[in-house]
Backbone as JSON Lines, residues from 0, in Angstrom:
{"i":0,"aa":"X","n":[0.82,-1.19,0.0],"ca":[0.0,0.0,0.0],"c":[0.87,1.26,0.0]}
{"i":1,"aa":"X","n":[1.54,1.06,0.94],"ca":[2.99,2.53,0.77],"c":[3.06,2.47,-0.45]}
{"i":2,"aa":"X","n":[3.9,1.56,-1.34],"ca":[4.48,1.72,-2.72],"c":[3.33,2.56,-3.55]}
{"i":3,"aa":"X","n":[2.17,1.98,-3.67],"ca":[0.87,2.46,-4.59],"c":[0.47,4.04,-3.91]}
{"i":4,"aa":"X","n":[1.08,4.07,-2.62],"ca":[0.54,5.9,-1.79],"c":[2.0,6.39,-2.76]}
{"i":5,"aa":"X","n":[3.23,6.14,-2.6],"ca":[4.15,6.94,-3.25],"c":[4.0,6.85,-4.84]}
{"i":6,"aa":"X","n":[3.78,6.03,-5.47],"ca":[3.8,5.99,-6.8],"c":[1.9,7.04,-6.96]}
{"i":7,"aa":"X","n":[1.24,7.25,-6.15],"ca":[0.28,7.83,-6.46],"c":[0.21,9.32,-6.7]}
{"i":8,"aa":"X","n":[1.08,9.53,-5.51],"ca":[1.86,10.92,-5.21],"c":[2.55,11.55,-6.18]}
{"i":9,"aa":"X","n":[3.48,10.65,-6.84],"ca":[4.12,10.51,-8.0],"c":[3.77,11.57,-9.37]}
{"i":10,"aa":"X","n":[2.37,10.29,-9.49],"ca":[1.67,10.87,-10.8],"c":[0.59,11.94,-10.47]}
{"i":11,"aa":"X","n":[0.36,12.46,-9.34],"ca":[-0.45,13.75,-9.43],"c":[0.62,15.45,-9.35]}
{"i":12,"aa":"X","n":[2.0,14.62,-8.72],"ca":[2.82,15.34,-9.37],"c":[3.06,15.59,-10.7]}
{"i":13,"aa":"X","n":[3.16,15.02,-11.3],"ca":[3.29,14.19,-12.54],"c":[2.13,15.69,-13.56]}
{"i":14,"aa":"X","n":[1.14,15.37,-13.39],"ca":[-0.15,16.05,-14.14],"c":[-0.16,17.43,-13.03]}
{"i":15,"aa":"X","n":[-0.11,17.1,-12.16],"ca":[-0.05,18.93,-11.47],"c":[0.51,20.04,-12.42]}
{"i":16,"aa":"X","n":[1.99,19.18,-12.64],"ca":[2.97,20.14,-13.48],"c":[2.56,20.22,-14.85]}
{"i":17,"aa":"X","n":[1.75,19.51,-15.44],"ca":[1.2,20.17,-16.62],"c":[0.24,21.5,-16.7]}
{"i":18,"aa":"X","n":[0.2,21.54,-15.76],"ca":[-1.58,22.86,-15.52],"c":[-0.24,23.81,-15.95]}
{"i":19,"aa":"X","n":[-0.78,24.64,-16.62],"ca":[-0.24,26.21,-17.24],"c":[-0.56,26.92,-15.74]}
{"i":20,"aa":"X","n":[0.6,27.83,-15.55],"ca":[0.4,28.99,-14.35],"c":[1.47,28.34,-13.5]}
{"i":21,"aa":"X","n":[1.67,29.42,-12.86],"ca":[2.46,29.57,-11.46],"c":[2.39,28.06,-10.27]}
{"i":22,"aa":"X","n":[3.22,27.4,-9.84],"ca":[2.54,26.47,-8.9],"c":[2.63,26.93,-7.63]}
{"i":23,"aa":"X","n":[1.9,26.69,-6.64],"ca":[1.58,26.91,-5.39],"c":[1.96,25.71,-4.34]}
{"i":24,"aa":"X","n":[2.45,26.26,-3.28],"ca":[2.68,25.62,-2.4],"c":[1.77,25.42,-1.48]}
{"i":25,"aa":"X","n":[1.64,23.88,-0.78],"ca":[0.74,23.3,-0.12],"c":[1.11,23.99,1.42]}
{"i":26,"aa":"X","n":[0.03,24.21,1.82],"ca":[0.06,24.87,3.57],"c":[0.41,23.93,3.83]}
{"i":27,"aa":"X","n":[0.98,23.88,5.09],"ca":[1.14,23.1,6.33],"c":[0.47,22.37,7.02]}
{"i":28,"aa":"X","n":[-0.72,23.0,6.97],"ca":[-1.84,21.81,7.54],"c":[-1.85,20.52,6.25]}
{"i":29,"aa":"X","n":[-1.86,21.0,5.07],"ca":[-2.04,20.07,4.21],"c":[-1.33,19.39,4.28]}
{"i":30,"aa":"X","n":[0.29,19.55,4.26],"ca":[1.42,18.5,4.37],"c":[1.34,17.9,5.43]}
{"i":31,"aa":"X","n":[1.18,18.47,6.75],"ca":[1.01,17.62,7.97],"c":[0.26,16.37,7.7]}
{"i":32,"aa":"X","n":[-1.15,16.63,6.84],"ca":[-2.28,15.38,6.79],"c":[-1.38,14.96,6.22]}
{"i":33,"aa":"X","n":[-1.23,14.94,5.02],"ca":[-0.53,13.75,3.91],"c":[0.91,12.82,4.93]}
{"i":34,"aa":"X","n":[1.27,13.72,5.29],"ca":[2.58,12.99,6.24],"c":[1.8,11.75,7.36]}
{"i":35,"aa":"X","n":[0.62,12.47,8.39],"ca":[0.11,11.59,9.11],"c":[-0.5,10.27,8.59]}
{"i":36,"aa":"X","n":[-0.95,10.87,7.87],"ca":[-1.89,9.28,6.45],"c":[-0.99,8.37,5.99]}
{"i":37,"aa":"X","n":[0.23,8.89,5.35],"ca":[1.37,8.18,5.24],"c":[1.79,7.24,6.48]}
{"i":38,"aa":"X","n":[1.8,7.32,7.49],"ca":[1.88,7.13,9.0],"c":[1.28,6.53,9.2]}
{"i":39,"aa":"X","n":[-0.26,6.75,8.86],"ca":[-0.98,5.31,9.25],"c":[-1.41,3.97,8.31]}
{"i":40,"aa":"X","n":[-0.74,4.49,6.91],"ca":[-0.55,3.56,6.15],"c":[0.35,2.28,6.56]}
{"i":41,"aa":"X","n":[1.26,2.7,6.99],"ca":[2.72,1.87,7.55],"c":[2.13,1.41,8.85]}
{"i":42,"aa":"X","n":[1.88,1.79,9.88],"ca":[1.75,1.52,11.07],"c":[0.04,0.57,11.04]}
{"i":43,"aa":"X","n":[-0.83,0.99,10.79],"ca":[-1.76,0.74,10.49],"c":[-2.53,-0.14,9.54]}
{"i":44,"aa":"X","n":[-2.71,-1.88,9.2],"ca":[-2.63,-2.45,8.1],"c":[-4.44,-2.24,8.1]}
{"i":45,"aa":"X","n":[-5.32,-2.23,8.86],"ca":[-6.74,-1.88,8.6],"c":[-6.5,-0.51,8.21]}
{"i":46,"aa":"X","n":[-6.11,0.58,8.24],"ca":[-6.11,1.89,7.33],"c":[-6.02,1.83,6.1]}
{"i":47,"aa":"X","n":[-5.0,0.97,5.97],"ca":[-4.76,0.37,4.35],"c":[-5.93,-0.33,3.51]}
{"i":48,"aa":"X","n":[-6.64,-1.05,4.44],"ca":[-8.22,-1.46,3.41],"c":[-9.16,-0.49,3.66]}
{"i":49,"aa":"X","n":[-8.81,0.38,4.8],"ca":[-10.09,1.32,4.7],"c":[-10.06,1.9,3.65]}
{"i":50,"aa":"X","n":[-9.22,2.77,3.39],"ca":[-8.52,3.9,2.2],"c":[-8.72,2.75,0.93]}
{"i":51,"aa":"X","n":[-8.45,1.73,1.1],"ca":[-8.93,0.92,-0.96],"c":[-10.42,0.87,-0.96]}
{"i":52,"aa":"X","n":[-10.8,0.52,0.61],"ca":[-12.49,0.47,0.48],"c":[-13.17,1.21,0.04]}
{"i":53,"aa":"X","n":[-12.81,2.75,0.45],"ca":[-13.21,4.12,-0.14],"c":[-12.81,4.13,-1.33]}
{"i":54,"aa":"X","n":[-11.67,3.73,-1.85],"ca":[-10.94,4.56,-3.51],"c":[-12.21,3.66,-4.39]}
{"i":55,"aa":"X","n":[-12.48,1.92,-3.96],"ca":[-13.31,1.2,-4.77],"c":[-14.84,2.16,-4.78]}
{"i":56,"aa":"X","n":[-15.16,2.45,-3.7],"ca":[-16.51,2.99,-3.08],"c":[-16.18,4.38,-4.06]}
{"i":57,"aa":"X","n":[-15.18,4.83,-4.33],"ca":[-15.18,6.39,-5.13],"c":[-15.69,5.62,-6.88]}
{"i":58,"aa":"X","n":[-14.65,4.62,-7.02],"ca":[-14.5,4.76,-8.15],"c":[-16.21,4.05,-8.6]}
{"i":59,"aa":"X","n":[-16.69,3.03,-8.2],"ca":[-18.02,2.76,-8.05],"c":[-19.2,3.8,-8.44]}
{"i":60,"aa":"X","n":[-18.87,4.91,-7.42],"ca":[-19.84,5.9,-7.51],"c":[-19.62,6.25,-9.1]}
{"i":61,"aa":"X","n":[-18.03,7.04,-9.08],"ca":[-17.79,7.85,-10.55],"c":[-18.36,6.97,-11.89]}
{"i":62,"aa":"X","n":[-18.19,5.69,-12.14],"ca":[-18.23,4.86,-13.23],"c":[-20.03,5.02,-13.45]}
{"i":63,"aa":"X","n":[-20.78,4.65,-12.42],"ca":[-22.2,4.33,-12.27],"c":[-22.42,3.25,-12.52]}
{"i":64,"aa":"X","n":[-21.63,2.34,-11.85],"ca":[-21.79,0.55,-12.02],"c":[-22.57,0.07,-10.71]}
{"i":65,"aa":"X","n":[-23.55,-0.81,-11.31],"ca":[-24.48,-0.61,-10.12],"c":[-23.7,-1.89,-9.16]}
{"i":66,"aa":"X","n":[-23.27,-2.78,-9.53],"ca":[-22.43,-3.23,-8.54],"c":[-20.84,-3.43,-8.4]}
{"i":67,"aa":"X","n":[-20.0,-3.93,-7.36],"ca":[-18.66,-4.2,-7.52],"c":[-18.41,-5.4,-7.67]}
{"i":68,"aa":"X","n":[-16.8,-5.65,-7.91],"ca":[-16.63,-7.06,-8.28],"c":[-16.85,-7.88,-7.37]}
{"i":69,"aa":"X","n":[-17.55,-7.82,-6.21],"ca":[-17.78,-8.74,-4.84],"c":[-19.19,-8.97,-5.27]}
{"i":70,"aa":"X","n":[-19.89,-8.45,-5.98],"ca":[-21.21,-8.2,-6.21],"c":[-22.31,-7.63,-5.74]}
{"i":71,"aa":"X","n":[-21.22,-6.53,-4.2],"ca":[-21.9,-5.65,-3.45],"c":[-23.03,-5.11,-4.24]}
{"i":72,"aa":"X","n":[-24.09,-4.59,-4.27],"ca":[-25.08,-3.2,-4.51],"c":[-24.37,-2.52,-4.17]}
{"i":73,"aa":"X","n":[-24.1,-1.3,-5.32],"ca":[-23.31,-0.15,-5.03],"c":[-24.2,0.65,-3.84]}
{"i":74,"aa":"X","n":[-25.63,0.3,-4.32],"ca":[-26.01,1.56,-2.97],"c":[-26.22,1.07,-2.1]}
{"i":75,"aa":"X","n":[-25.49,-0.04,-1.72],"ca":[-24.92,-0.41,-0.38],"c":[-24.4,-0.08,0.84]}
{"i":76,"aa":"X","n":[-23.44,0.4,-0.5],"ca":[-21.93,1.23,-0.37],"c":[-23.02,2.58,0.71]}
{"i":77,"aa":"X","n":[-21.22,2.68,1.79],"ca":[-21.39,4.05,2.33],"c":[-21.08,5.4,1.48]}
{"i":78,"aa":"X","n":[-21.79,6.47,1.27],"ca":[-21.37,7.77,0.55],"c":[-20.5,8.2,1.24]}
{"i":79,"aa":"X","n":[-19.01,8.7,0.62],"ca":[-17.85,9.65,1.1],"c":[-18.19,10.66,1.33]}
{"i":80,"aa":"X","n":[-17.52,11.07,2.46],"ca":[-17.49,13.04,2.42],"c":[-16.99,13.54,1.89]}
């Protein structure tokens, strides 16, 4: 899960730097989260399926597939904040 959080990091670097304009630096509160999340990726192996549970539960919603490959009912699924 680390490897797939850094290689994720990666590529939004990656496409960030294509946007035309000036880039901006992330506050501090922001880096703090990303650092702590990182933190509980490693330390934490249920954080690690929570966070895929959600990315499946995102990508679910975005596609409009009414179920997942478990054969959940998407509107099963809990809605993200």
């Amino acid at each position: 899960m680390l490897l797939w959080t850094a290689q994720r990091a990666a590529e939004i670097q990656c496409h960030a730097g294509m946007i035309p304009g000036p880039d901006l630096a992330l506050s501090d509160a922001v880096r703090s989260r990303c650092a702590n999340d990182a933190r509980m990726l490693v330390k934490e192996v249920s954080f690690a399926r929570l966070f895929f549970d959600a990315a499946v539960r995102r990508m679910v919603a975005a596609s409009g597939v009414a179920t997942t490959h478990q054969g959940t009912k998407a509107s099963s699924l809990q809605p993200l904040q």
